[in-house]
Structure formats: structure tokens, C-alpha cells
Biopython code that builds the backbone (N, CA, C, O; Angstrom):
import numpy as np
from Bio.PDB.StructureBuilder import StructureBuilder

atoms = [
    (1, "UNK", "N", (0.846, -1.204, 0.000)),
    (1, "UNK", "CA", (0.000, 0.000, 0.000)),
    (1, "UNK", "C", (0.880, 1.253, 0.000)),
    (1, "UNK", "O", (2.103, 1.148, 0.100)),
    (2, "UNK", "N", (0.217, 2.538, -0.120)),
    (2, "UNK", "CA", (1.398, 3.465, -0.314)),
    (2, "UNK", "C", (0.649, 3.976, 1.345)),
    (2, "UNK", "O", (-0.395, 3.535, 1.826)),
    (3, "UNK", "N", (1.567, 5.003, 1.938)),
    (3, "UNK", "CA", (1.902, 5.310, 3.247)),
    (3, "UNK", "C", (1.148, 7.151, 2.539)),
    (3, "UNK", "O", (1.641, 7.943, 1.736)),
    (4, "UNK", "N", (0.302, 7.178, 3.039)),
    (4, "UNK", "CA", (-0.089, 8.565, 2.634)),
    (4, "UNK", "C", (-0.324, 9.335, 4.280)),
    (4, "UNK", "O", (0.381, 10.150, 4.875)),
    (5, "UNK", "N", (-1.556, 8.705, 4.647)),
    (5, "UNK", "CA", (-1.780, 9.729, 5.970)),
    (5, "UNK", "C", (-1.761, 8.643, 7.100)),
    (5, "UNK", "O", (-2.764, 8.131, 7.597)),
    (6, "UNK", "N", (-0.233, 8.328, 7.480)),
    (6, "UNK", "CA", (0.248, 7.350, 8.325)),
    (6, "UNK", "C", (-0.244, 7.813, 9.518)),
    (6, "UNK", "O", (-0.499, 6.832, 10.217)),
    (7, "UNK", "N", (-0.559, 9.073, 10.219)),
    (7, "UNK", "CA", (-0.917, 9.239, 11.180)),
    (7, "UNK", "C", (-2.825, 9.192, 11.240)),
    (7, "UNK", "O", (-3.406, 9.524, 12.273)),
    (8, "UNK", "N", (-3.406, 8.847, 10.288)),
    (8, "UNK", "CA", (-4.324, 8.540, 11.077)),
    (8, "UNK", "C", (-4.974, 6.805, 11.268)),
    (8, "UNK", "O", (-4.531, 5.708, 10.927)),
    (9, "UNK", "N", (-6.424, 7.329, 12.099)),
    (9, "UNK", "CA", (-5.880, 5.618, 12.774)),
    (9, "UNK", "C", (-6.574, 4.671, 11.760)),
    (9, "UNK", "O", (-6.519, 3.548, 12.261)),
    (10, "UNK", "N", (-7.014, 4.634, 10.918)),
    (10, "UNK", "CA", (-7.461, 3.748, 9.538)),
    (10, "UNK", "C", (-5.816, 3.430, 9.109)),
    (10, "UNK", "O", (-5.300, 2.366, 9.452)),
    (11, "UNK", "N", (-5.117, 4.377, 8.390)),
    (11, "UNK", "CA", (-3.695, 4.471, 7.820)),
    (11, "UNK", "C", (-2.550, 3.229, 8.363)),
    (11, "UNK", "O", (-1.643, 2.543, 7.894)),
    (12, "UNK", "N", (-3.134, 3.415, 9.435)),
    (12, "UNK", "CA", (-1.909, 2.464, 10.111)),
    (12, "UNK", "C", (-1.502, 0.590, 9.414)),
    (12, "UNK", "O", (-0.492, -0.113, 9.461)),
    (13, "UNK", "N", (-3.049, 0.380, 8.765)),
    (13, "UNK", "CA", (-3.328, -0.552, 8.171)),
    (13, "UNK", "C", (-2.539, -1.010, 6.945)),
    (13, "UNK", "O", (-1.678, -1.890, 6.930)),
    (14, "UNK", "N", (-3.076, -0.091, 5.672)),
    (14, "UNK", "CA", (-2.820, 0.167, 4.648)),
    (14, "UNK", "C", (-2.027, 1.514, 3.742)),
    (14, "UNK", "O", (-1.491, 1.666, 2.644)),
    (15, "UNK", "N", (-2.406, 2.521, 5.237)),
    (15, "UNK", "CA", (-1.489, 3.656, 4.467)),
    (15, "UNK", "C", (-2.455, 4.801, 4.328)),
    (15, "UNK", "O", (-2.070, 5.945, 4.087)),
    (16, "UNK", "N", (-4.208, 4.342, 4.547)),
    (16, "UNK", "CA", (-5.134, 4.772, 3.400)),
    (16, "UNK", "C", (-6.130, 5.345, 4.694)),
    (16, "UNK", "O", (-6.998, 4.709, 5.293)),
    (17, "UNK", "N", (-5.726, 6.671, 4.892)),
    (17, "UNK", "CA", (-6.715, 7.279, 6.467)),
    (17, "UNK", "C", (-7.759, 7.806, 5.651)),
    (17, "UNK", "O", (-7.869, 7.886, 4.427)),
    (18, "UNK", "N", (-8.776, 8.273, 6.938)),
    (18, "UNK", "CA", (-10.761, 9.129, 5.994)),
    (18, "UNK", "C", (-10.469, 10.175, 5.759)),
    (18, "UNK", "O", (-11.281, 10.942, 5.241)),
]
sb = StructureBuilder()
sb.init_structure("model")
sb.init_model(0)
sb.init_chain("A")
sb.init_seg("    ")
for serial, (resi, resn, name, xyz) in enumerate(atoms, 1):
    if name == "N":
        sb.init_residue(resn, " ", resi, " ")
    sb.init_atom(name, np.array(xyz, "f"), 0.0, 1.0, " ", f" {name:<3s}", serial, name[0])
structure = sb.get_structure()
């Protein structure tokens, strides 16, 4: 996955925050 909005807490998963 690409690392876009690592800080939120969806992101942590895939990379992929709301």
C-alpha cells in the first residue's frame, strides 16, 4: 500500500486514512 496519511488511525493498516 502506499503510506499517505500514516498518522491517522485507519492508515496504520494500509497507508489509506478518511
Amino acid at each position: 500500500m502506499i503510506k499517505v496519511m500514516s498518522l491517522s488511525p485507519a492508515s496504520r493498516l494500509d497507508g489509506f486514512g478518511p
